[in-house]
Backbone as CSV, one residue per row, in Angstrom:
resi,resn,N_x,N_y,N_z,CA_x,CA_y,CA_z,C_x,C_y,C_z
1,UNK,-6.208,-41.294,-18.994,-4.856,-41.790,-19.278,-3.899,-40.625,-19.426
2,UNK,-2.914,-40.400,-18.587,-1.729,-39.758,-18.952,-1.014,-39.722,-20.027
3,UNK,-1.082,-38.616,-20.930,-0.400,-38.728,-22.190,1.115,-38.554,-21.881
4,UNK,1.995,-39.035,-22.934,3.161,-39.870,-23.044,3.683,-38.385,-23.385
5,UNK,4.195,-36.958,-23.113,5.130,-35.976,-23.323,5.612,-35.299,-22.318
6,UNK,6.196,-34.194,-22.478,7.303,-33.851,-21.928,7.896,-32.765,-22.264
7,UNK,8.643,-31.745,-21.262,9.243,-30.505,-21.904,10.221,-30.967,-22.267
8,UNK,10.813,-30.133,-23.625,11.848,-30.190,-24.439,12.929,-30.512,-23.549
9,UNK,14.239,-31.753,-23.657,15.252,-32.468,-22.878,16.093,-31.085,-22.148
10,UNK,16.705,-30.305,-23.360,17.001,-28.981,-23.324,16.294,-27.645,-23.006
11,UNK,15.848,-27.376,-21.907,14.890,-26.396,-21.473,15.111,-25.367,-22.907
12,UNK,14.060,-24.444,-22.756,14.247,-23.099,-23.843,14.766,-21.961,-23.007
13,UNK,15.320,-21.085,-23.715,16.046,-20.210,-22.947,14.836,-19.033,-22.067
14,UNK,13.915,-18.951,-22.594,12.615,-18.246,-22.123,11.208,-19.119,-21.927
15,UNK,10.655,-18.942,-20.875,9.396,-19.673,-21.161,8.254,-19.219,-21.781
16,UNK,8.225,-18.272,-21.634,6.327,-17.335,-22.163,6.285,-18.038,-23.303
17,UNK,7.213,-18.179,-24.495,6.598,-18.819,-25.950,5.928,-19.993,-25.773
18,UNK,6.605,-21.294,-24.852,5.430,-22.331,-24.139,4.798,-21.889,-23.847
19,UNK,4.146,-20.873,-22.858,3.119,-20.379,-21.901,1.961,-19.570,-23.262
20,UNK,2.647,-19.397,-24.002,1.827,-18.687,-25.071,1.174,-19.734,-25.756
21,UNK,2.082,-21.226,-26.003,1.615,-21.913,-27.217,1.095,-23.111,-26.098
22,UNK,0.939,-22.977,-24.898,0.059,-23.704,-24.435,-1.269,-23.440,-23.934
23,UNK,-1.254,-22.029,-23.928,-2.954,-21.188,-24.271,-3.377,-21.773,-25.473
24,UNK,-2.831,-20.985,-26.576,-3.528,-21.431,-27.859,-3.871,-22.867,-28.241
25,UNK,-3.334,-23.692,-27.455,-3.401,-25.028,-27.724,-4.951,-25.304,-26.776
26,UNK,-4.653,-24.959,-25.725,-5.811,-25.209,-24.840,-6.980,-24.081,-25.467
27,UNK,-6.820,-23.065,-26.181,-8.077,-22.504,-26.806,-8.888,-23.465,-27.801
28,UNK,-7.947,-23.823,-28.524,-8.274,-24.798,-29.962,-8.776,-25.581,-29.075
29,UNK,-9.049,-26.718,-28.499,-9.618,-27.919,-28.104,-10.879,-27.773,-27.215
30,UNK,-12.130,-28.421,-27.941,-13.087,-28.269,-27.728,-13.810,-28.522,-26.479
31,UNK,-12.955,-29.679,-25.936,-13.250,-30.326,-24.537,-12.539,-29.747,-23.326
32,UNK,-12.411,-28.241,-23.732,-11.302,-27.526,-22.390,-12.146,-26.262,-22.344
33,UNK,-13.065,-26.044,-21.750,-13.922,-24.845,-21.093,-12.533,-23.726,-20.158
34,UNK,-13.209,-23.132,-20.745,-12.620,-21.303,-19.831,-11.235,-21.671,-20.170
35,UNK,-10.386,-21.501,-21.265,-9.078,-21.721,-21.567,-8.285,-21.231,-20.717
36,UNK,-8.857,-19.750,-20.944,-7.756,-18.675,-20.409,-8.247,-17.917,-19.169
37,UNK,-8.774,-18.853,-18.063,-8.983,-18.811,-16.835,-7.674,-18.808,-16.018
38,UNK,-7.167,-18.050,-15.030,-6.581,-18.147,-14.017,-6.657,-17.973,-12.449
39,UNK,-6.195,-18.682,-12.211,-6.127,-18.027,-10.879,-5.304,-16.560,-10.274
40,UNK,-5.702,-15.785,-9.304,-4.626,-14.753,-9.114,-5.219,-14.488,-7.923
41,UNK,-3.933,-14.835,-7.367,-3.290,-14.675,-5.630,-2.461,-13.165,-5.036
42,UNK,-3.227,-12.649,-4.409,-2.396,-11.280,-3.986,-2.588,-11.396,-2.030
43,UNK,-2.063,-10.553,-1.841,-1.801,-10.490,-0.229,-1.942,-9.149,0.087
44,UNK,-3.031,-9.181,1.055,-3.069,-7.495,1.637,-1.698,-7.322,2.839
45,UNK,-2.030,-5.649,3.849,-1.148,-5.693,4.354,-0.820,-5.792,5.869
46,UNK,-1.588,-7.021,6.023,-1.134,-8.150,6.904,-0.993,-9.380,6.762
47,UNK,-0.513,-9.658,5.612,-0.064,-10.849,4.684,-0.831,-12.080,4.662
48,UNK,-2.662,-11.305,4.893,-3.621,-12.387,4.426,-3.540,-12.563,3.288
49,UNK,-3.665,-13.894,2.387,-3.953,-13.823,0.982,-5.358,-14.058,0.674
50,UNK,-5.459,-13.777,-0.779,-6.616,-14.196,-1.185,-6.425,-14.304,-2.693
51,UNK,-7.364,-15.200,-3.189,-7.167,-16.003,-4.342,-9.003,-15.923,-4.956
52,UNK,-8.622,-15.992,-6.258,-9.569,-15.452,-7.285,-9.583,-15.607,-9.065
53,UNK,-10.382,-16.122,-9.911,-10.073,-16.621,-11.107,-10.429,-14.849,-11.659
54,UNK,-9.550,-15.108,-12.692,-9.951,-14.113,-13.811,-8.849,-14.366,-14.872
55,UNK,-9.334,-13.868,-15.921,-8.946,-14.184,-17.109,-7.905,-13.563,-17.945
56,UNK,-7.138,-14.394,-18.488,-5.641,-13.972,-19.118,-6.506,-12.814,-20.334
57,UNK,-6.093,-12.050,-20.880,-6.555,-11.282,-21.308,-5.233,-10.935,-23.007
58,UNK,-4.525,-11.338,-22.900,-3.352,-11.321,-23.365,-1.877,-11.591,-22.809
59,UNK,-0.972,-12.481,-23.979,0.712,-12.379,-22.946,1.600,-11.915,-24.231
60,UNK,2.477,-11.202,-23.763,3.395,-10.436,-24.562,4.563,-11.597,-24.274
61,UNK,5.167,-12.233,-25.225,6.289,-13.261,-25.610,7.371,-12.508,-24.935
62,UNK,7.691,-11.440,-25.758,8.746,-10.699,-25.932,8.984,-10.090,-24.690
63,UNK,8.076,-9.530,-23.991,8.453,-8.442,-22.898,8.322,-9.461,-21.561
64,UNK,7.243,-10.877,-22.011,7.386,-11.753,-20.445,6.400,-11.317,-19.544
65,UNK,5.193,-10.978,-19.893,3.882,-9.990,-19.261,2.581,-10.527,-19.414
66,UNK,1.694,-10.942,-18.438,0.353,-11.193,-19.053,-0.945,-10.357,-18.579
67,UNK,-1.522,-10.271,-19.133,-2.663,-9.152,-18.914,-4.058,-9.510,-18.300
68,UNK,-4.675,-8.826,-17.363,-6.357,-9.233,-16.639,-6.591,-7.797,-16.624
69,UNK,-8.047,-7.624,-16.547,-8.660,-6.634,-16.264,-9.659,-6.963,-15.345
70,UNK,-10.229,-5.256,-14.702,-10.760,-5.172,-13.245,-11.223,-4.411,-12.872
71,UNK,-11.985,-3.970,-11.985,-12.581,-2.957,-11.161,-10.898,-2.201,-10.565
72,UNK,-10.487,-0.876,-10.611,-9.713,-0.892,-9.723,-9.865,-0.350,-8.417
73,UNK,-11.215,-0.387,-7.887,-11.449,-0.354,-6.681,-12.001,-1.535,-6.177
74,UNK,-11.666,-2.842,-6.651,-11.548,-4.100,-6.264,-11.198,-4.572,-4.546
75,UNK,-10.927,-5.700,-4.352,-10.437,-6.246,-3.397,-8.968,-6.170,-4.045
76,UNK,-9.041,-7.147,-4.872,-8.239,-7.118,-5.632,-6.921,-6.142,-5.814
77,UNK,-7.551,-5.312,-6.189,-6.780,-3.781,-7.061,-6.222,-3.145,-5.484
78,UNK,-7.124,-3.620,-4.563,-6.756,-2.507,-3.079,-5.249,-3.388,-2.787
79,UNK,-5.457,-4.576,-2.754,-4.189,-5.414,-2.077,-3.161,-5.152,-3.442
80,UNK,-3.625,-5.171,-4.484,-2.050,-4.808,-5.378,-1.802,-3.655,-5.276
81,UNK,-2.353,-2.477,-4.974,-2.027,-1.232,-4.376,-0.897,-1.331,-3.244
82,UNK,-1.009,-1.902,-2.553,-0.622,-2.343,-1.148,0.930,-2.896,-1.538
83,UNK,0.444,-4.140,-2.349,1.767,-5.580,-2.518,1.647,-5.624,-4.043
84,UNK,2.351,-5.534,-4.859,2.109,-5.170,-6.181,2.627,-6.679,-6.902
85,UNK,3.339,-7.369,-5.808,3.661,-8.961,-5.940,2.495,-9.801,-5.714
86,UNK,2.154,-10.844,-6.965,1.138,-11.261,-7.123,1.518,-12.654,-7.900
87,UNK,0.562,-13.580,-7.580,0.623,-14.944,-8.301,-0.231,-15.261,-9.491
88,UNK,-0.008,-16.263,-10.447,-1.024,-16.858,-11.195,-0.931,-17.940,-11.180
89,UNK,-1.922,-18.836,-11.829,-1.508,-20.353,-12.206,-3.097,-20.768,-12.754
90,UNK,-2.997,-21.539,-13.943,-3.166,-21.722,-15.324,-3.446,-23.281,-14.987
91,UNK,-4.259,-23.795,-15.241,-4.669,-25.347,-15.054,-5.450,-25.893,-15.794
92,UNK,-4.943,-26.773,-17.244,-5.816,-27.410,-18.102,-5.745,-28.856,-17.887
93,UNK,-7.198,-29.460,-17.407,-7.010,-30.916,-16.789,-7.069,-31.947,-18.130
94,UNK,-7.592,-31.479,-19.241,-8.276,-32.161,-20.519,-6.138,-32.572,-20.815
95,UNK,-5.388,-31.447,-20.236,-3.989,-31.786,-21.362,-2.639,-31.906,-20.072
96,UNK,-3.822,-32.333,-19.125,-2.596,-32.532,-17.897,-1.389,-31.003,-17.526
97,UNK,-1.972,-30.298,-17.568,-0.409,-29.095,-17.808,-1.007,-28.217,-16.963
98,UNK,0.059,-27.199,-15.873,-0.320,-26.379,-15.508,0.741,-25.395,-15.661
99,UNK,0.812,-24.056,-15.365,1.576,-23.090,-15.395,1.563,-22.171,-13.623
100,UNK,2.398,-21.887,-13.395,2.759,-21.006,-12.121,3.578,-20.369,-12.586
101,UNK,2.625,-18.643,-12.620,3.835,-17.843,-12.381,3.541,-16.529,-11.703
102,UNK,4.742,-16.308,-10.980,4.804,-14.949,-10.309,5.433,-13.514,-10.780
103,UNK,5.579,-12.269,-10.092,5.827,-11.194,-10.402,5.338,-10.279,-9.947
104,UNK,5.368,-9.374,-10.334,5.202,-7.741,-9.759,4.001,-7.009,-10.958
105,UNK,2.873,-6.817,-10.579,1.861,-6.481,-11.124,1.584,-4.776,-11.124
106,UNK,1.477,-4.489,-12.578,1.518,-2.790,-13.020,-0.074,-2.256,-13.459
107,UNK,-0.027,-0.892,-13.382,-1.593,-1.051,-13.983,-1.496,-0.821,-15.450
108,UNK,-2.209,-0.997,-16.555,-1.907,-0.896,-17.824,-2.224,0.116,-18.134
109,UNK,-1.398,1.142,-19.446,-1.819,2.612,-19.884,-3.256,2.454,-19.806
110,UNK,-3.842,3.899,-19.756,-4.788,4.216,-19.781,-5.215,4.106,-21.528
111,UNK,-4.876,3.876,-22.545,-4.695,3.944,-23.709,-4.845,2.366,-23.564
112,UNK,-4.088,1.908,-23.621,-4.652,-0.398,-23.786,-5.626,-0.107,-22.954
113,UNK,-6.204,0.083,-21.496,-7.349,-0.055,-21.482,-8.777,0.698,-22.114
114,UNK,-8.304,1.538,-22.530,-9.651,1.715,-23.024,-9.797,1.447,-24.528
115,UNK,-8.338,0.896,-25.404,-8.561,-0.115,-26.641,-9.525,-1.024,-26.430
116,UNK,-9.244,-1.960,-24.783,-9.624,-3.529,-24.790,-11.272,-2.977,-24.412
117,UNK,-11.161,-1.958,-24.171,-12.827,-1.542,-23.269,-13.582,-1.797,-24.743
118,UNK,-13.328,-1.060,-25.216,-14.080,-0.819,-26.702,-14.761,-1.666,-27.121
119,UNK,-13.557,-3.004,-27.289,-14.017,-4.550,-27.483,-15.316,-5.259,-26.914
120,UNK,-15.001,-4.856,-25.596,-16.268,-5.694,-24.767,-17.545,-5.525,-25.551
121,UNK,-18.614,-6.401,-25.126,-20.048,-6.714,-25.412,-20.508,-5.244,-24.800
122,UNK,-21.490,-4.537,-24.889,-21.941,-3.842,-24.675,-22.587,-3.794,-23.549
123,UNK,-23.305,-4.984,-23.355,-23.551,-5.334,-21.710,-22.586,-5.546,-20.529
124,UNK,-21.892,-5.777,-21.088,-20.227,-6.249,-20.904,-19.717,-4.485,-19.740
125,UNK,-19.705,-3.847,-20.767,-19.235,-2.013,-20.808,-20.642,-1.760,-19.409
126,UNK,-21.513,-2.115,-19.766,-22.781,-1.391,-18.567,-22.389,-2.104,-17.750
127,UNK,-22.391,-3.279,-17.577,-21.911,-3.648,-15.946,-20.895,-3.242,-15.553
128,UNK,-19.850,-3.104,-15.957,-18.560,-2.160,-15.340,-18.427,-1.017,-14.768
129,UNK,-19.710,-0.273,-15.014,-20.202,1.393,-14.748,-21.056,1.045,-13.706
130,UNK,-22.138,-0.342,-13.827,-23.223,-0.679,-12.776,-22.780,-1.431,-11.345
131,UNK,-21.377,-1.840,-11.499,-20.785,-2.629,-10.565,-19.884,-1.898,-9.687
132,UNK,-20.394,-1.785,-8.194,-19.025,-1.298,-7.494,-18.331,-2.310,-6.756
133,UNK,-17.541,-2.965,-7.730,-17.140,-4.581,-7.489,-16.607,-4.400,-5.738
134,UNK,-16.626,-5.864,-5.496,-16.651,-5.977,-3.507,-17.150,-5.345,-2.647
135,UNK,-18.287,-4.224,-3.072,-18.896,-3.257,-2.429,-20.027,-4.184,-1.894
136,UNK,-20.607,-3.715,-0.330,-22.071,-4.791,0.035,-23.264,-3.962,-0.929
137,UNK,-24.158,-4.812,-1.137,-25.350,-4.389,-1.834,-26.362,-4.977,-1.482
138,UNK,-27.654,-4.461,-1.241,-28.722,-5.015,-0.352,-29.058,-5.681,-0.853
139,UNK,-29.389,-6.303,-1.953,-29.984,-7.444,-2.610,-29.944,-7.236,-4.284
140,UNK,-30.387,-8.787,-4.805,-29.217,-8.837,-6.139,-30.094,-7.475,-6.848
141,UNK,-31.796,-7.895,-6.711,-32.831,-6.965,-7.446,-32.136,-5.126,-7.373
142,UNK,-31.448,-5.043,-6.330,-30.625,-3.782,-6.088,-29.516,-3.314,-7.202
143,UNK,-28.891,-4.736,-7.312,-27.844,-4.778,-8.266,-28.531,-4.116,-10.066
144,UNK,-29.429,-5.013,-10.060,-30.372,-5.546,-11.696,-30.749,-3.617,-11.349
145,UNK,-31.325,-2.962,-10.443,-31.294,-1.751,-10.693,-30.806,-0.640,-11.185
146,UNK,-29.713,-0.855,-10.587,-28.039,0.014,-10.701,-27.936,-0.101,-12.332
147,UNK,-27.671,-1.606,-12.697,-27.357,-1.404,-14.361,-28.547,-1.445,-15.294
148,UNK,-30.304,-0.981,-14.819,-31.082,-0.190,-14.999,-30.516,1.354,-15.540
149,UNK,-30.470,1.735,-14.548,-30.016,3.004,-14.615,-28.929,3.283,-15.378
150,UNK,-28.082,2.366,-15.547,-26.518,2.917,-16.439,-27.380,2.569,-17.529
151,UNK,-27.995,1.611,-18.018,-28.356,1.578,-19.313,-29.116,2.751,-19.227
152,UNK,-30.087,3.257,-19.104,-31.173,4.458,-19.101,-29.833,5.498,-19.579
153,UNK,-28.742,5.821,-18.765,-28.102,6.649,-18.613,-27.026,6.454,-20.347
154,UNK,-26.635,5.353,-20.288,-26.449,5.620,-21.593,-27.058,4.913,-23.275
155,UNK,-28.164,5.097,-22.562,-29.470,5.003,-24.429,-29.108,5.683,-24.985
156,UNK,-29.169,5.669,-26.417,-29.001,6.219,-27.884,-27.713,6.668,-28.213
157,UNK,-26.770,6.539,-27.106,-25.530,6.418,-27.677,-24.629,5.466,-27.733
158,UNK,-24.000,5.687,-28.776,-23.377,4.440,-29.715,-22.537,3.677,-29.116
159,UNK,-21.371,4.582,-28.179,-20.097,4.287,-27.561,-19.992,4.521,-26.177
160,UNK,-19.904,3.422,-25.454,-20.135,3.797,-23.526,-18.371,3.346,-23.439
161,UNK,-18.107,4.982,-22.991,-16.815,4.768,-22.595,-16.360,4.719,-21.404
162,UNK,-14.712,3.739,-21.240,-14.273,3.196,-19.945,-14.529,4.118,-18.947
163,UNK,-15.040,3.423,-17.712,-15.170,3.938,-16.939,-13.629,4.314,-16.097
164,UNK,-13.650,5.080,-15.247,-12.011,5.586,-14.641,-11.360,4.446,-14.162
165,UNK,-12.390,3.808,-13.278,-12.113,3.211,-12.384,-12.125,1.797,-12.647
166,UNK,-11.957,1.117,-13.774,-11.614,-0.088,-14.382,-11.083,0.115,-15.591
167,UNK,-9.950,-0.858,-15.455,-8.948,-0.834,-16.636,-7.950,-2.353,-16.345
168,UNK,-6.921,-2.244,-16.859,-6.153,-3.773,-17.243,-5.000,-3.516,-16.233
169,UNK,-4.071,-4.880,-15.750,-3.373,-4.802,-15.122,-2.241,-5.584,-15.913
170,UNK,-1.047,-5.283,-15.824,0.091,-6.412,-16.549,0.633,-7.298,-15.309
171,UNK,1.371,-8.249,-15.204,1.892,-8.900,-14.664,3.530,-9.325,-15.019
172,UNK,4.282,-8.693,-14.832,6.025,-8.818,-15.245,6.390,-9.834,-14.342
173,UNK,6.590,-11.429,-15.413,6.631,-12.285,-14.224,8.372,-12.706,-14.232
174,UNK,8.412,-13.104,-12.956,9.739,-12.935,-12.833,10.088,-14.638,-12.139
175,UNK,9.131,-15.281,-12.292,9.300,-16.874,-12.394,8.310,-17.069,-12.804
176,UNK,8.305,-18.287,-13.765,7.618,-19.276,-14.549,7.707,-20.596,-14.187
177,UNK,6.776,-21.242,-13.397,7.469,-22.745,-13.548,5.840,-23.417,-14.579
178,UNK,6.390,-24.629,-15.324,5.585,-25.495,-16.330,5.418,-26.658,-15.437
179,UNK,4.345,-27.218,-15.798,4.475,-28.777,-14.967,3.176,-29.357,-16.103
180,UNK,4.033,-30.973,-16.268,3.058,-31.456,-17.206,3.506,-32.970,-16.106
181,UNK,1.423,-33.694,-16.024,1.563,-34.718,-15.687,2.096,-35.939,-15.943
182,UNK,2.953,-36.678,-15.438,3.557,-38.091,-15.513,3.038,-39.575,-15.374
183,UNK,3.498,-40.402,-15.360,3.281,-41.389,-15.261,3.773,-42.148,-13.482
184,UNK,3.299,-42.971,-13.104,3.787,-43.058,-11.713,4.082,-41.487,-11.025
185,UNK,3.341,-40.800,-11.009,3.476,-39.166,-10.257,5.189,-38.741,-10.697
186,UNK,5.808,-39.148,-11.557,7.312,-38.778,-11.841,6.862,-37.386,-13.340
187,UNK,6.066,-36.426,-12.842,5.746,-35.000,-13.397,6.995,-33.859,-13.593
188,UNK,6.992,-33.757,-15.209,7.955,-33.161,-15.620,7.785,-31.358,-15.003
189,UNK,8.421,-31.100,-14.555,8.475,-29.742,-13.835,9.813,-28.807,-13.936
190,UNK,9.885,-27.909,-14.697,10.934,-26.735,-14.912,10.508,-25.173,-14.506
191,UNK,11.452,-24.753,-14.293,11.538,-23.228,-13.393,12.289,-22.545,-13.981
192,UNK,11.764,-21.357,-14.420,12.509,-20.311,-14.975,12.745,-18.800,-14.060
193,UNK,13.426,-18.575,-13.817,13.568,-17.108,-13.343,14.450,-15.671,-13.925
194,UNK,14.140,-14.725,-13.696,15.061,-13.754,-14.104,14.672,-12.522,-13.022
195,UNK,15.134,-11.649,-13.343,15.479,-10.191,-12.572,14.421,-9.193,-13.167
196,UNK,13.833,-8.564,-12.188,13.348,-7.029,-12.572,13.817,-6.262,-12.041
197,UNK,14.083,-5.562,-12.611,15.008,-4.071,-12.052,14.068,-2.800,-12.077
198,UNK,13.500,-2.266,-11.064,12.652,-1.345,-10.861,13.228,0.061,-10.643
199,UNK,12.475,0.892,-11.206,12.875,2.542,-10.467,11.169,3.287,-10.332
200,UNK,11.670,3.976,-9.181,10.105,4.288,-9.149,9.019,3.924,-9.578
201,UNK,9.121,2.686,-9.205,7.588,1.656,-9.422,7.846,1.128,-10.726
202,UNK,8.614,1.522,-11.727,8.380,1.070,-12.852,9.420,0.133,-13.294
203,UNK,8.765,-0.875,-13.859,9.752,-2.060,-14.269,11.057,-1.180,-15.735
204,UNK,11.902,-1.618,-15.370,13.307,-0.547,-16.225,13.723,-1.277,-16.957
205,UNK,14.313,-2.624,-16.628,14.719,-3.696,-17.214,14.537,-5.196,-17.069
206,UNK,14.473,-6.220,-17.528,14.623,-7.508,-17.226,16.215,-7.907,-17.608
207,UNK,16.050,-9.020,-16.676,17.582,-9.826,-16.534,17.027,-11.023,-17.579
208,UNK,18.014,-11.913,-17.935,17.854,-12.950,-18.828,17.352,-14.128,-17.823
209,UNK,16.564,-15.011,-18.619,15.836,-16.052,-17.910,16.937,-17.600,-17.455
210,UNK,16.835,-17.874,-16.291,17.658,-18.948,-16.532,16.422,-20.389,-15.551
211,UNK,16.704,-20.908,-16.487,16.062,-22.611,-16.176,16.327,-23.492,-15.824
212,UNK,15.740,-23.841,-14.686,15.933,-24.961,-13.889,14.851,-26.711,-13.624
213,UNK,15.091,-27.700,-14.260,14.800,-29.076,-14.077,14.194,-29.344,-12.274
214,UNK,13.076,-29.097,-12.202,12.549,-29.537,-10.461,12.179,-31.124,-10.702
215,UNK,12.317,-31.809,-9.186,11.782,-32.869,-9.571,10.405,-32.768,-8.801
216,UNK,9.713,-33.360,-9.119,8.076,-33.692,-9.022,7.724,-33.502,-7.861
């Protein structure tokens, strides 16, 4: 059954605080597996795309940014090298709601990633050193080897630190659209956009968000 809500009559002047408080909402509820699963869409440079889940990792309200981490010798990491414009979208079926949003994807200090490294499970940290993510590998028993060896390689010490070549990526999104399911397919859908203003690769400023009512 389609539940009976709706975005606020009066859009909000920013979206991420929804986009924030509709994670946490979808964390809390027991019947919604992989909360903070996304999708993320990038394009190499012959404007094949390709599409891939990984996980919100954090979103900054204030700055309008959400965070994944990665191999950065990925598939992945090669095409945002390339096209640094990249998609997401956020799909909880238990609460009818999805999120789309786009932007221009940065790599994160070397400092946040190796905070969030720290965090990981410890097995977590060895596969990241044992994995040369999208690389061919002769067979999985090949794989189970490799992080053999990183473990061997780092026994008896306490702290296995980030490897170079994986760390976090931000996402400065520069549209947001919300969509929550309806009744008779009449799905409430709003669009937010604003401006990034870049200088040498680096995001300088944002423009103010302005919101727009789509119909279904």
């Amino acid at each position: 059954m389609v539940p009976d809500h709706s975005l606020p009559e009066t859009l909000p002047p920013e979206p991420m605080s929804l986009v924030a408080a509709w994670l946490a909402e979808a964390t809390r509820r027991k019947d919604q597996p992989n909360p903070n699963a996304m999708v993320l869409a990038s394009c190499d440079d012959e404007g094949h795309p390709s599409a891939r889940v990984v996980l919100s990792k954090g979103i900054n309200v204030e700055a309008g940014t959400i965070r994944f981490v990665t191999n950065y010798e990925s598939r992945k990491a090669q095409e945002l090298a390339i096209n640094p414009r990249a998609a997401l979208v956020m799909h909880w079926d238990h609460q009818h709601r999805q999120i789309r949003i786009e932007g221009i994807v940065q790599k994160a200090s070397a400092a946040d990633s190796d905070e969030y490294f720290a965090t990981r499970p410890r097995p977590s940290q060895l596969g990241a050193w044992a994995s040369a993510q999208s690389q061919p590998v002769a067979s999985h028993d090949a794989l189970l080897r490799q992080y053999e060896a990183v473990e061997a390689r780092f026994a008896g010490t306490q702290a296995v630190p980030r490897p170079s070549n994986w760390g976090g990526y931000v996402l400065w999104a520069d549209a947001v659209e919300l969509w929550l399911q309806g009744s008779s397919r009449l799905h409430d859908r709003a669009l937010w956009r604003r401006h990034l203003d870049q200088h040498t690769g680096e995001i300088r400023s944002t423009g103010a968000w302005a919101a727009t009512r789509l119909q279904p």
